[in-house]
N, C-alpha and C positions, 0 to 999 in steps of 0.2 A: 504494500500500500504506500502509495505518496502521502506525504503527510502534508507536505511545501502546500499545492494546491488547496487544500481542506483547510488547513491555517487562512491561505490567503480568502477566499470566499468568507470566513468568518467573521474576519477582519470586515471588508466590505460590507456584508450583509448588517453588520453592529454600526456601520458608518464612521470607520475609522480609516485614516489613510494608512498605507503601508510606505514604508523605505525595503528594500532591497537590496540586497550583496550579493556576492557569487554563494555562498553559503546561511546567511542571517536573513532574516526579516523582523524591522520594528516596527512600532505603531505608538503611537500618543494616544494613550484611552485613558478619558475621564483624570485622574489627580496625577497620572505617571507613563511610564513605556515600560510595552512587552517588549522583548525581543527574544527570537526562538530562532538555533541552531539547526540546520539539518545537513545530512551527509550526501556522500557523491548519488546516494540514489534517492533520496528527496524525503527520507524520511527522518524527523523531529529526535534529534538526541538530548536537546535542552532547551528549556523555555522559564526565563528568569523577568522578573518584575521590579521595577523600584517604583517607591512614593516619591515624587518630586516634591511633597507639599514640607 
């Protein structure tokens, strides 16, 4: 399963923008940013949050 993909619709569907890397994806939701690792075949190895506030 890709994980990349399913992350990124989530993202959208919650009405959040994503940023993109060859491996990362972040997004600015609500007080802070996700951003979630994945590997050469697209599946999620880490997904960490901080509070900005």
């Amino acid at each position: 399963m890709r994980h990349r993909p399913a992350f990124l619709h989530y993202l959208t569907q919650k009405g959040y923008s994503a940023t993109e890397t060859a491996d990362t994806v972040s997004a600015a939701v609500d007080s802070g940013t996700l951003t979630a690792t994945f590997n050469d075949l697209g599946r999620m190895t880490s997904l960490k949050g901080n509070n900005n506030s």
